[in-house]
C-alpha positions as CSV (number, residue, x, y, z in Angstrom):
1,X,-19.6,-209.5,73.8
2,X,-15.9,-208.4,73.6
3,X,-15.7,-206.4,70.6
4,X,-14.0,-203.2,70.7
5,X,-10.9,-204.1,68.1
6,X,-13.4,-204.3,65.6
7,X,-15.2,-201.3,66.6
8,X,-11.8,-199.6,66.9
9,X,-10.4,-200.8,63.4
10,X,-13.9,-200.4,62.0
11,X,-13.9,-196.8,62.6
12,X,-10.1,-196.1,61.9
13,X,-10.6,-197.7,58.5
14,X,-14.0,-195.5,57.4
15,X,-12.0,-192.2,58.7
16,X,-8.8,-192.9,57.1
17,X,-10.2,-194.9,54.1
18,X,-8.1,-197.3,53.9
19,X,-7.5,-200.8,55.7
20,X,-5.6,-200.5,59.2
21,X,-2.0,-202.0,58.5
22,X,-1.8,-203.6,62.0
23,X,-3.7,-206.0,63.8
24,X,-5.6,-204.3,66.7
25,X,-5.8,-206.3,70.3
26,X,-8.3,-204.4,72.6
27,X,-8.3,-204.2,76.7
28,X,-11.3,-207.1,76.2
29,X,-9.2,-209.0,75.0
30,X,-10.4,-209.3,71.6
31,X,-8.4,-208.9,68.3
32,X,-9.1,-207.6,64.9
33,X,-6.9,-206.6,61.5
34,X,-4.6,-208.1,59.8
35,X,-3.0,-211.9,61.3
36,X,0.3,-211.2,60.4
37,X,3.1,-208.9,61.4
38,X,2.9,-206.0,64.2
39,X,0.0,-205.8,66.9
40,X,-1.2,-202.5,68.4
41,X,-2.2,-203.2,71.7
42,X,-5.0,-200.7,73.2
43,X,-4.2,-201.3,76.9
44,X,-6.8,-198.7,78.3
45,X,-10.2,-197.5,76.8
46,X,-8.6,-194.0,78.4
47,X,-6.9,-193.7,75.3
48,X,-9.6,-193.7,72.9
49,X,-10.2,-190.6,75.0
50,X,-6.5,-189.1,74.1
51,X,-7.6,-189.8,70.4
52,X,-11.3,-187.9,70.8
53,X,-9.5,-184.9,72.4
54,X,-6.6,-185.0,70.5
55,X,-7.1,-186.8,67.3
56,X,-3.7,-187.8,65.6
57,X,0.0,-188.0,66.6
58,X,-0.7,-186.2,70.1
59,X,-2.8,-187.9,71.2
60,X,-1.6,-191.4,69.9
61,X,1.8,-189.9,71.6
62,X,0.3,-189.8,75.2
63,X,-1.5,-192.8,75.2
64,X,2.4,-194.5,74.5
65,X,4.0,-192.5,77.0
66,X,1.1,-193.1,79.7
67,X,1.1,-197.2,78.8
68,X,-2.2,-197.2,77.6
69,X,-1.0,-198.3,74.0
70,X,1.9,-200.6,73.0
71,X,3.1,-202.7,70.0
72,X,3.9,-206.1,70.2
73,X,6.4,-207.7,67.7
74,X,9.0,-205.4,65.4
75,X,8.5,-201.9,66.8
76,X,10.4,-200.6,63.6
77,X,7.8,-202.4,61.0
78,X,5.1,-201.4,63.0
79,X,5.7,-197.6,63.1
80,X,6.8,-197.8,59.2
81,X,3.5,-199.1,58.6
82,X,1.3,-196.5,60.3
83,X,3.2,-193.5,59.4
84,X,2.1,-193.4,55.8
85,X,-1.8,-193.4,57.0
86,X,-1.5,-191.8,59.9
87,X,1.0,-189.5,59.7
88,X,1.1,-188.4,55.7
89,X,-2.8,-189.9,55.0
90,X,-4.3,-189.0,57.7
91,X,-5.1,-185.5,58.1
92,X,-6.0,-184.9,54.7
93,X,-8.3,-188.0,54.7
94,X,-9.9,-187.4,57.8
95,X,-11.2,-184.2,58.4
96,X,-13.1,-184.9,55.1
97,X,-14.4,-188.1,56.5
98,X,-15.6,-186.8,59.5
99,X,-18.3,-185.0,57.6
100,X,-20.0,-188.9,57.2
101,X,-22.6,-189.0,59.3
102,X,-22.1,-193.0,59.1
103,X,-18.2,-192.2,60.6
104,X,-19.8,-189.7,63.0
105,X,-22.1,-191.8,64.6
106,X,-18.9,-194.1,64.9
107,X,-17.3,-191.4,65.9
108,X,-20.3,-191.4,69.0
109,X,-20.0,-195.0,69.7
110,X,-16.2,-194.5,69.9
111,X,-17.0,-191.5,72.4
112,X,-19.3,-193.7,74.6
113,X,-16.7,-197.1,74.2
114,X,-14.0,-194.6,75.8
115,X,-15.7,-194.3,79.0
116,X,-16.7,-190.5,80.7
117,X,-15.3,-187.3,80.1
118,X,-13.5,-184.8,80.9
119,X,-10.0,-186.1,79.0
120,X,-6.8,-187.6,80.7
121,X,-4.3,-184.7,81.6
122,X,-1.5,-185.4,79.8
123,X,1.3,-187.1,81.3
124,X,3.5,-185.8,83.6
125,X,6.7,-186.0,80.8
126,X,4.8,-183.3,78.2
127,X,6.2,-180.0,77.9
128,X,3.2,-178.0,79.0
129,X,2.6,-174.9,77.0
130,X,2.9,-172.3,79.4
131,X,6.6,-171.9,78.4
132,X,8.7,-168.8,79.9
133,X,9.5,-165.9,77.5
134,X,9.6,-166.1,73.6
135,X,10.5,-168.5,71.7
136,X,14.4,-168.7,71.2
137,X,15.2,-166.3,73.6
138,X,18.3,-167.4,76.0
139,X,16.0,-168.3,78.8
140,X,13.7,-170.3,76.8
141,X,16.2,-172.1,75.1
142,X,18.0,-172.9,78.0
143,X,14.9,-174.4,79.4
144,X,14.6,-176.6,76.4
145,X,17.9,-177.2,76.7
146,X,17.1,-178.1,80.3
147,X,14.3,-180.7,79.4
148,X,15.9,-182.8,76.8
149,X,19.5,-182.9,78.3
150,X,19.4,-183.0,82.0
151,X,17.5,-186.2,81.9
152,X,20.1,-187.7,84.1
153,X,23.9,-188.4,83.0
154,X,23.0,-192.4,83.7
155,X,20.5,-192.9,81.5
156,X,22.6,-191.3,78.5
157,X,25.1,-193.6,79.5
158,X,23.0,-196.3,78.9
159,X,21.5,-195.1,76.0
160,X,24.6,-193.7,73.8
161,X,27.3,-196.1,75.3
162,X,30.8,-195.4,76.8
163,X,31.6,-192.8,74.1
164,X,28.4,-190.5,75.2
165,X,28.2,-188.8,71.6
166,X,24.6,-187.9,71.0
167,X,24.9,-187.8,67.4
168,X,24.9,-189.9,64.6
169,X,28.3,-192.3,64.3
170,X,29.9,-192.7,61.2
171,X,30.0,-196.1,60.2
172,X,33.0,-198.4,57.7
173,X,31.3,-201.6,57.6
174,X,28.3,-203.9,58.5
175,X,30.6,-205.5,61.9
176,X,31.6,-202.4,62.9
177,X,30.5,-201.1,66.7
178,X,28.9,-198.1,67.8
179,X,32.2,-197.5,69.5
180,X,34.0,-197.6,66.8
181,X,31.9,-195.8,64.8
182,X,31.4,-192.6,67.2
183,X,35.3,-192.3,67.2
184,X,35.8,-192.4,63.3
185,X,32.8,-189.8,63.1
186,X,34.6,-187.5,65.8
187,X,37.9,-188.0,63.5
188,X,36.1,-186.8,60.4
189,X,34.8,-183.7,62.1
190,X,38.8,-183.2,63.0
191,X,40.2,-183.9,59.8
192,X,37.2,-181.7,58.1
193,X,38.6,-178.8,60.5
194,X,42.2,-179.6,59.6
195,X,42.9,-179.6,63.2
196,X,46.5,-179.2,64.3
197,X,48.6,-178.7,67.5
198,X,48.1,-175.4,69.2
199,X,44.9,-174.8,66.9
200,X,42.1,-173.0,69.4
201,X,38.8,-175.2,68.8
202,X,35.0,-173.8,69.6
203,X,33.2,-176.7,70.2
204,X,29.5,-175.3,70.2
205,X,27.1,-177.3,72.1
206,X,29.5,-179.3,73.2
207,X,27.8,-182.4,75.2
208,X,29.4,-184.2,77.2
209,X,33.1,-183.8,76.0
210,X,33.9,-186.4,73.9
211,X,34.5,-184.3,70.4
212,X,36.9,-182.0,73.0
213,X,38.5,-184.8,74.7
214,X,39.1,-186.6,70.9
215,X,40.3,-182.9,69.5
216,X,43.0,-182.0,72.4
217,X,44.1,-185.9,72.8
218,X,44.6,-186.7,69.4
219,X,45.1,-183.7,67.6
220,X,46.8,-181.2,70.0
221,X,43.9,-178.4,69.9
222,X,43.4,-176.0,72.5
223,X,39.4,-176.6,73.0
224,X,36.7,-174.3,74.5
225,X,33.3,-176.1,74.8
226,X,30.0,-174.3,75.2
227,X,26.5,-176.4,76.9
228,X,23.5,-174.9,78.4
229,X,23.1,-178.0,80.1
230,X,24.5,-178.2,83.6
231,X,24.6,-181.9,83.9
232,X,26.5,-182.3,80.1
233,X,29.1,-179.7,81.6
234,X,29.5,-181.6,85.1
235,X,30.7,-184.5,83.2
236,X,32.5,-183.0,81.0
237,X,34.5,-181.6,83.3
238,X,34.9,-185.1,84.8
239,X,35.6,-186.8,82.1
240,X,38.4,-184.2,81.4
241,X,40.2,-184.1,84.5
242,X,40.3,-187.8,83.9
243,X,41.8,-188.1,80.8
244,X,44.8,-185.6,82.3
245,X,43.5,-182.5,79.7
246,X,42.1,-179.6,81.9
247,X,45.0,-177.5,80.6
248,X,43.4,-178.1,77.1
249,X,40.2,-177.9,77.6
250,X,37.7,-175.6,78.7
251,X,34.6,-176.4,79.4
252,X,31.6,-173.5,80.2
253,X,28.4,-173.0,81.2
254,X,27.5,-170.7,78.4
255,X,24.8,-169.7,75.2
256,X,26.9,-169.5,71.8
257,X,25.8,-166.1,71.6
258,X,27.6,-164.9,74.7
259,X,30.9,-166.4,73.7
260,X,33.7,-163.4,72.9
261,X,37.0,-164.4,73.0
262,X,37.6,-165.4,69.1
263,X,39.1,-166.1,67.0
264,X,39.4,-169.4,66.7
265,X,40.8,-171.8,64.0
266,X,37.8,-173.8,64.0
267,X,34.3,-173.8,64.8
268,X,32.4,-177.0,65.3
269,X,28.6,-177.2,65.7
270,X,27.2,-180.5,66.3
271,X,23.8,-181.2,66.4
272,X,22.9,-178.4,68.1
273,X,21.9,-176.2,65.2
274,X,18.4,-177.6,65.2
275,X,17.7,-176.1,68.5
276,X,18.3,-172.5,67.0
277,X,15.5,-171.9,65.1
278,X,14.2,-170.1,61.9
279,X,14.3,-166.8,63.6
280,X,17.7,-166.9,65.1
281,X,19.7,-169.0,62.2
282,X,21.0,-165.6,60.4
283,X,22.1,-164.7,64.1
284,X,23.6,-168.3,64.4
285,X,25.6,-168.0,61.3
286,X,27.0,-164.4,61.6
287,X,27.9,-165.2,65.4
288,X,29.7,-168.3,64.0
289,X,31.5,-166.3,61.5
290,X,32.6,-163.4,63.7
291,X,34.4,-165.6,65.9
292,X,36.5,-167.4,62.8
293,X,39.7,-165.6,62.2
294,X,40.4,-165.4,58.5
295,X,41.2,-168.8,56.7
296,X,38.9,-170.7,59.7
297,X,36.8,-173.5,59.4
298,X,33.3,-174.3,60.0
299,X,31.8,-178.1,60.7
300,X,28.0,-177.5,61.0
301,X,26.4,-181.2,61.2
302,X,23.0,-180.9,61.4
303,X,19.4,-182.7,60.8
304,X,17.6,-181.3,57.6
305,X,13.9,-182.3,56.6
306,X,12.8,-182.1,53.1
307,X,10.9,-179.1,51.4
308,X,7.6,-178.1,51.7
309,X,6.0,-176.9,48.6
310,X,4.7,-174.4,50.6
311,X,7.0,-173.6,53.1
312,X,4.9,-171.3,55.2
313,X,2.3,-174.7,56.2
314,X,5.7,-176.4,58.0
315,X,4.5,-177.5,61.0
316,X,6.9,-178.4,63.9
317,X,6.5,-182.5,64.8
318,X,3.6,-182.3,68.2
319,X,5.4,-185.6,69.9
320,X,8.6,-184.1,69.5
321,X,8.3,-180.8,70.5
322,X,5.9,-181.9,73.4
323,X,8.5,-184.3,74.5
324,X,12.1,-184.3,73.3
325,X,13.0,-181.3,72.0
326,X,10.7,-178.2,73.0
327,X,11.5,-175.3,70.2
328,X,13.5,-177.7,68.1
329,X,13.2,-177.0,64.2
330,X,14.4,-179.0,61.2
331,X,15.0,-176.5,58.2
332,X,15.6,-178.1,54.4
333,X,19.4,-178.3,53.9
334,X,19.1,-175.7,50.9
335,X,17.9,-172.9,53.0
336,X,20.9,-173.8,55.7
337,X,23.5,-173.7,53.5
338,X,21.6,-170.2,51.7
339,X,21.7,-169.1,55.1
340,X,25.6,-169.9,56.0
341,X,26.6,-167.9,52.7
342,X,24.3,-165.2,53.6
343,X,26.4,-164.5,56.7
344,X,29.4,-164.4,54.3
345,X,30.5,-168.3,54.7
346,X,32.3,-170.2,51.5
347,X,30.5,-173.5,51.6
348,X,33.1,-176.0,50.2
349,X,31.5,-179.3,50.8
350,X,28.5,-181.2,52.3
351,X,28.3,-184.7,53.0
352,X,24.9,-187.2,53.5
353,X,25.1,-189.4,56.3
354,X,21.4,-190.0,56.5
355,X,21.7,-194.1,56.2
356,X,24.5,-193.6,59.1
357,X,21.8,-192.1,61.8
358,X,19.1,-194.9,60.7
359,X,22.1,-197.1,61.6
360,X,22.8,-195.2,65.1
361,X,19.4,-194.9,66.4
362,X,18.9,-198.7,65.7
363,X,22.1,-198.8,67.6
364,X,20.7,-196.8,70.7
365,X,17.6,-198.6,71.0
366,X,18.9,-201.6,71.2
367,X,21.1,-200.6,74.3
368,X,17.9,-199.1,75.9
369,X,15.8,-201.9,75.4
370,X,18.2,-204.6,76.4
371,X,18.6,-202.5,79.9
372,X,14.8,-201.2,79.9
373,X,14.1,-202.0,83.8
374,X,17.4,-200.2,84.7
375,X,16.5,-197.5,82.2
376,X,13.3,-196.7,83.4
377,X,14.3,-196.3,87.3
378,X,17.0,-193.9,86.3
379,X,14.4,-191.9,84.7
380,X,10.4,-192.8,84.9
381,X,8.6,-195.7,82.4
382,X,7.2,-192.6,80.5
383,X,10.3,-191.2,79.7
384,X,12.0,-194.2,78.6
385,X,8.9,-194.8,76.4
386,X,9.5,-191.3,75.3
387,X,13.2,-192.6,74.3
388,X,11.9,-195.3,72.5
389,X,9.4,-194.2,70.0
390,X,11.4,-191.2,69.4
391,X,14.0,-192.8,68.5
392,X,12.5,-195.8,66.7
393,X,10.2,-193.6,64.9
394,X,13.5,-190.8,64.3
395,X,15.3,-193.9,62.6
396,X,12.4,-195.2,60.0
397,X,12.3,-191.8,59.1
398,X,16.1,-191.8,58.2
399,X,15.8,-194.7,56.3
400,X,12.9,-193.6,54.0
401,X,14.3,-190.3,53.4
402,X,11.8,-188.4,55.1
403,X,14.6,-186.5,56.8
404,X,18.3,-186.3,56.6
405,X,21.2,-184.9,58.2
406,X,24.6,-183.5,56.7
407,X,28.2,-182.3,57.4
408,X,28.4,-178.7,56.1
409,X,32.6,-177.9,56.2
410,X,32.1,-173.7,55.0
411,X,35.5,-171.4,55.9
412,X,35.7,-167.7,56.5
413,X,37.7,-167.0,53.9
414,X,40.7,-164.5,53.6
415,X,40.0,-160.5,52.8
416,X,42.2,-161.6,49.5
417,X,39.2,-164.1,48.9
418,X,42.1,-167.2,50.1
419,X,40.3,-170.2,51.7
420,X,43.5,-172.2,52.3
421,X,41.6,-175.3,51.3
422,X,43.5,-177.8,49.4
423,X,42.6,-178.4,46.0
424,X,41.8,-181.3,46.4
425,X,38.6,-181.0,48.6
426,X,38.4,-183.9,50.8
427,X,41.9,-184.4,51.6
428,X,40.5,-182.8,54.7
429,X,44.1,-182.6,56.7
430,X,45.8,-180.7,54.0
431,X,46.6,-177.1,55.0
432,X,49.1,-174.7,53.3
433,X,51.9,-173.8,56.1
434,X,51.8,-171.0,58.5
């Protein structure tokens, strides 16, 4: 009798207590849950032997990036429906339920439905644990660095579209593009920074080029960029022999902390602050601030989660850190901005574009599903699942406020105490002669 949906939503409903929000469609072939909306598609018993070993987001995690689970219909609906039981619900609900001997002996049938042990290894895209040095030293970090950016200067292509900006766009309207969008959001970082000619730029984690190609061609700056990734820099460097700037633009090889030759004007950090880490942040910020000359500016745009009330339980995200960004940490955008002033920073102005990266992600999905076959052959199918659910997942978050991210514009102000902002704050381009 084909009947392991039920057994499978049986079991997930007495552990989570509460009914299953999606329908359930089993490698028998037979269904269970809900008629409408989403299906969860269990491809493989092997992955109710993910779950056993790794109950929770890990182990849901590899059994997506190994095939053995997938979700028919609206990926986004799906994932919005089973991240408040799984992922807020679930852990506090199910260790307690496990102490049911009725959801044990599920627990047992599950064991025996999921075939014989030992448990899958997991797939060949995890970030195993054996990770060199300590966290957040340069080696490390340039290793993570490493896994999440030298994917292959293709598939970002595909992904982010001709304007390779792997950060959220800023967007003017419902029919705007992504195009469009990523060059307005690379214009507001400029006219935050009050960019002019001549002005010497630090472009900190800079990608693949495009803020220093939009900085030097538009605004005249004199631009040194800074990657750990060898493949970013390589076509950066490309890109910028192209476009007929390599006497504006430098482009190096090079951790932020081992940069020397300040000061600059400006200082632009984007999207790379969440690779830092709670440890090295204070480190982060003075560095930052030591290479400002008096009166400079600072445009740190970077992801923030919300609070914990007791911030010692934060726990980085498993999926993520497993497989996209190894060491990456989110901090609330109160402690950053503490932090920033700590190192002796001004903080004149922060700006929410949470909605704006909802809007982006969707944005980058879409180009990776519509060229999925291409996608996965520049890359492998687990990767580009990886890509997927990350960023699908990343997006639903945006939209219900789970996370956010924000433009911090802070300046190293004068000895006198000047800033030379204008007093008007966001008429970002104004800047008192000389």
């Amino acid at each position: 009798m084909a009947d392991a949906a039920l057994r499978l939503t049986t079991l997930a409903e007495e552990v989570l207590g509460a009914p299953l929000p999606l329908r359930v469609r089993a490698w028998d072939g037979s269904e269970s849950g809900p008629p409408d909306g989403p299906v969860l598609v269990v491809r493989h018993r092997r992955a109710l032997r993910r779950l056993l070993w790794k109950p929770g987001e890990l182990g849901l995690a590899r059994a997506w990036v190994a095939g053995e689970i997938d979700v028919e219909g609206d990926l986004y609906t799906a994932l919005d429906r089973l991240s408040g039981i799984l992922w807020e619900r679930g852990p506090a609900v199910a260790l307690p339920a496990l102490r049911d001997p009725a959801v044990r002996a599920g627990a047992r049938g599950l064991l025996r439905l999921g075939g014989v042990l030992p448990p899958p290894p997991p797939p060949p895209e995890e970030v195993r644990r054996h990770r060199t040095g300590g966290q957040h030293t340069r080696r490390r970090d340039k290793a993570a660095v490493s896994h999440h950016y030298d994917v292959g200067n293709d598939f970002y292509s595909l992904v982010l579209g001709p304007s390779m900006v792997y950060s959220c766009a800023y967007w003017g309207g419902p029919e705007g593009t992504l195009e469009e969008a990523q060059r307005d959001k690379l214009d507001l970082v400029c006219r935050k920074l009050a960019l002019r000619e001549g002005d010497r730029l630090l472009d900190v984690g800079c990608g693949w080029g495009a803020l220093a190609v939009h900085a030097a061609r538009g605004y005249g700056a004199r631009v040194t960029g800074v990657t750990l990734s060898r493949e970013q820099a390589a076509h950066a460097r490309k890109r910028i022999a192209e476009e007929g700037l390599a006497d504006r633009i430098e482009i190096r090889v090079q951790d932020y902390r081992d940069v020397r030759d300040g000061p600059y004007d400006a200082v632009a950090s984007i999207g790379m602050a969440e690779h830092v880490g709670e440890v090295r942040y204070r480190e982060y910020a003075d560095r930052l601030l030591s290479l400002l000359r008096p009166g400079g500016r600072l445009l740190n745009h970077q992801i923030a989660r919300r609070p914990e009330a007791d911030e010692s339980a934060y726990r980085v995200d498993e999926f993520i850190d497993r497989y996209v960004f190894p060491d990456g940490e989110l901090s609330p955008l109160g402690r950053t901005v503490a932090t920033l002033e700590e190192a002796g920073f001004e903080v004149r102005d922060v700006e929410a574009l949470r909605e704006h990266y909802a809007r982006t992600l969707r944005a980058w999905v879409a180009n990776l599903e519509s060229s999925w076959r291409r996608a996965a052959g520049l890359t492998s199918p687990g990767r580009a699942r990886v890509w997927r659910l990350y960023m699908a997942a990343c997006a639903v978050s945006f939209e219900r406020n789970r996370i956010g991210v924000n433009q911090i514009l802070a300046v190293r102000t004068a000895d006198s105490g000047g800033s030379g902002m204008p007093a008007r704050t966001r008429s970002w381009s104004e800047r008192p002669p000389g």
